[in-house]
C-alpha positions in Angstrom: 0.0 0.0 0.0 1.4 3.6 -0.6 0.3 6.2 1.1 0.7 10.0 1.3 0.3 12.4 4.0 -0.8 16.4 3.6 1.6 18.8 5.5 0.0 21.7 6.1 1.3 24.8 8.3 0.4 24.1 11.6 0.3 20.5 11.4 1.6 18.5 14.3 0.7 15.2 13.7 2.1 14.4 10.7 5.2 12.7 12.0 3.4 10.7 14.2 0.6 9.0 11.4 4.1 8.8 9.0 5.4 6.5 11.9 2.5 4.7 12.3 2.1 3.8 8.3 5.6 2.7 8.6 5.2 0.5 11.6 2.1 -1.4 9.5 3.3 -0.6 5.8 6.9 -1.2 6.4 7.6 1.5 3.9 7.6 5.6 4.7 4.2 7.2 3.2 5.2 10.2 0.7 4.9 14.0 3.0 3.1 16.4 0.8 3.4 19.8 1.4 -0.2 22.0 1.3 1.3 24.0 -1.6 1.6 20.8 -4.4 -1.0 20.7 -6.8 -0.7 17.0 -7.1 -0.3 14.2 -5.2 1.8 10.9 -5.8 0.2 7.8 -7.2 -1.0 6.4 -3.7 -3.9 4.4 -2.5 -5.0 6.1 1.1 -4.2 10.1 1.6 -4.7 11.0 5.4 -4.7 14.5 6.1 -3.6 14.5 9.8 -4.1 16.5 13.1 -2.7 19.5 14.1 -3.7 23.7 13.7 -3.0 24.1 10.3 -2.8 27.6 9.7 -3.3 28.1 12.9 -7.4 27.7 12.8 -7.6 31.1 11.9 -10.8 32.2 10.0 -12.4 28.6 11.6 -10.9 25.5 12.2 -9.9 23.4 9.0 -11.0 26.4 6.9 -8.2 28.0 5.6 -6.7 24.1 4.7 -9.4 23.1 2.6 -8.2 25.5 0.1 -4.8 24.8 0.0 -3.8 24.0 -3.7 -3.6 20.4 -2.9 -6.9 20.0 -1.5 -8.5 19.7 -5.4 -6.3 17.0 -6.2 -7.5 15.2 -2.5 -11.2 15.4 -3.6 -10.5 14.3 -7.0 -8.8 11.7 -6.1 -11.5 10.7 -3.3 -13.9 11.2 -5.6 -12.4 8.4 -8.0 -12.6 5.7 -5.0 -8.9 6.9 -3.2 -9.1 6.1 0.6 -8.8 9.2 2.9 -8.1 9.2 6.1 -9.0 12.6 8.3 -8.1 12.5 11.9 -8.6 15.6 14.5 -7.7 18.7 12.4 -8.0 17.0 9.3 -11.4 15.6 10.5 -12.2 19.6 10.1 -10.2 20.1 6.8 -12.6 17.3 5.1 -15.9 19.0 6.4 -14.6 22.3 5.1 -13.5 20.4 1.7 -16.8 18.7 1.5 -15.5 15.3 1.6 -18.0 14.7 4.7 -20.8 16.3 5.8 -21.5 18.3 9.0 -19.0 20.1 10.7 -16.8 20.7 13.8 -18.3 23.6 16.3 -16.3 24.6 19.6 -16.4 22.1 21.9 -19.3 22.4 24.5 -17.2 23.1 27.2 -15.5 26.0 25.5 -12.2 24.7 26.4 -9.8 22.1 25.0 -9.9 18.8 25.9 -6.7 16.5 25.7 -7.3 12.9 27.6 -7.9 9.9 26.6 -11.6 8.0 25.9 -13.2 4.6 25.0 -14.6 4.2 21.7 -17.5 2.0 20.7 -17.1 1.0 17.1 -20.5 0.9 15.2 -19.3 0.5 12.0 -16.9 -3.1 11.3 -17.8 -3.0 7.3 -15.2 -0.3 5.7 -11.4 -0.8 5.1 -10.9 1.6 8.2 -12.4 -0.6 11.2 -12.7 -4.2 9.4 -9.8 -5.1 12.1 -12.4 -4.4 15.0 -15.4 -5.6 15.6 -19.0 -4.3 15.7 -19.9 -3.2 19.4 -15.7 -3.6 20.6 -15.0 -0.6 22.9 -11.5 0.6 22.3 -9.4 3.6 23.7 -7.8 6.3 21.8 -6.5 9.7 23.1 -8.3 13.0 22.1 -6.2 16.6 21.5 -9.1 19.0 20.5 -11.0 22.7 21.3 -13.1 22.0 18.1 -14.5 18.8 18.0 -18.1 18.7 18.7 -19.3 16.8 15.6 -22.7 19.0 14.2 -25.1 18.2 11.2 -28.7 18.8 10.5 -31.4 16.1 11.9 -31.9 14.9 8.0 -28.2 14.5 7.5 -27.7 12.5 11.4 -30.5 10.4 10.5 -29.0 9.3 6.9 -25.7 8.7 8.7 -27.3 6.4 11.3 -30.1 4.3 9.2 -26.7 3.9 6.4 -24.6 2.7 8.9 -21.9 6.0 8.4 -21.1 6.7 12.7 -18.0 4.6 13.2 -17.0 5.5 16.1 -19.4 6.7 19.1 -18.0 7.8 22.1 -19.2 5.5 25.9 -18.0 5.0 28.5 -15.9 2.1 29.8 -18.9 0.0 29.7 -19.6 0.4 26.2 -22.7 2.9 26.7 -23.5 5.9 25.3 -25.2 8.4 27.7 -23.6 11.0 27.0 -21.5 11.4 30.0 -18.1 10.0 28.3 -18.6 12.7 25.5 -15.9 15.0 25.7 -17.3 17.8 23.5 -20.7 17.8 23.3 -20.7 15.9 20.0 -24.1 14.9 18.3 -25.0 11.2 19.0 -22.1 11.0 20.8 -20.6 11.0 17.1 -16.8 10.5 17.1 -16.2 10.3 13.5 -18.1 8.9 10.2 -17.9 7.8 7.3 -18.6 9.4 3.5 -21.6 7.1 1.8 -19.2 5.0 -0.5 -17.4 4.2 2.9 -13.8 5.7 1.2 -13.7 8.5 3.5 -13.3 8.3 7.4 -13.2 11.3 9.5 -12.7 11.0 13.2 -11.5 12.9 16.4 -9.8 10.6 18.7 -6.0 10.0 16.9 -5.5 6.3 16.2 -1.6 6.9 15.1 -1.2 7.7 19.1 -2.9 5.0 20.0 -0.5 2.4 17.5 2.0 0.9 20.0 1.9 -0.2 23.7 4.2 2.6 24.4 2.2 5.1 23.7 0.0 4.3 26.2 -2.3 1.4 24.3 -2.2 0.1 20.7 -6.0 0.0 19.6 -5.1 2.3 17.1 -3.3 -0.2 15.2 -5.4 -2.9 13.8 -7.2 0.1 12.0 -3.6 0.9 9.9 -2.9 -2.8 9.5 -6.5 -3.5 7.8 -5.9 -0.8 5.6 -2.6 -2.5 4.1 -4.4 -5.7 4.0 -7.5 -3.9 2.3 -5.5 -1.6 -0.1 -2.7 -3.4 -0.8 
């Protein structure tokens, strides 16, 4: 599988998903900085976390219209994989790639810990390495992560099976108390309708080794090389 990942200014975890993609690949993903107008031949793009241009305007904004950013939706259009984690979570909602977007977290304050994930969603390329209902943990590094969309467009994502990831507590339920920004649905990230496109706040490249704290974010880069490879 090759892979590339979209350097923009203010990005801070794009060593850390190049690692990761290594560790599962065995081969460094290409680093593409914002300014390119076209990316290499790859087969998953992940445009990672971070402040790219420092959130100014709105979170994610400013990104989506870097001159890269038409080669990533054309290239997701024709079937390419993306991967969008935290601050590229925002970037694809700005870009279009996903619906909804990514207010201010409830709290007004940022919110950097980690939380248990229930995965809804077992049947894309991202979370085929989990399974349906498995709570998993993943760390969360966010002031704008509360996940908003109209009640037509939450209702499509639930009934076509788009939430991947939910957040619960350690027992696996979702009352809303384990929701660390106020997120719809507990929503913690989703998928686009042709299941190609994942977006998601909790950061599965620091969750990839034992080291790190817990490695739940792993099986999720390994099924990709299986998948795309």
């Amino acid at each position: 599988m090759k892979a590339a990942v979209v350097v923009f200014p203010g990005s801070n975890c794009d060593r850390d998903v190049m690692v990761a993609l290594e560790a599962s690949t065995g081969r460094a993903p290409a680093m593409v900085w914002h300014d390119e107008t076209a990316l290499p031949a790859c087969d998953l793009i992940v445009l990672p976390g971070g402040f790219a241009h420092g959130d100014y305007l709105r979170a994610g904004a400013m990104a989506a219209r870097s001159p890269v950013m038409a080669d990533v939706v054309k290239r997701a259009g024709a079937g390419v994989h993306v991967l969008a984690i935290c601050n590229g979570f925002q970037v694809a909602t700005e870009a279009g790639l996903l619906p909804g977007a990514l207010m201010r977290n409830a709290g007004l304050r940022f919110v950097c810990r980690w939380v248990s994930l229930r995965v809804e969603e077992a049947g894309s390329s991202f979370t085929a390495g989990y399974e349906a209902g498995q709570v998993v943990r993943m760390p969360v590094a966010h002031h704008e992560g509360n996940y908003c969309a109209d009640e037509e467009t939450l209702a499509r994502l639930e009934g076509e099976g788009l939430v991947a990831f939910r957040y619960v507590g350690e027992d696996g339920a979702a009352d809303g108390e384990a929701n660390p920004n106020g997120s719809a649905a507990d929503i913690a990230g989703i998928l686009n309708s042709t299941r190609t496109v994942l977006g998601l706040m909790p950061h599965p490249e620091r969750a990839a080794e034992p080291a790190l704290g817990g490695a739940d974010g792993r099986p999720m880069f390994d099924r990709l090389v299986e998948a795309l490879s």
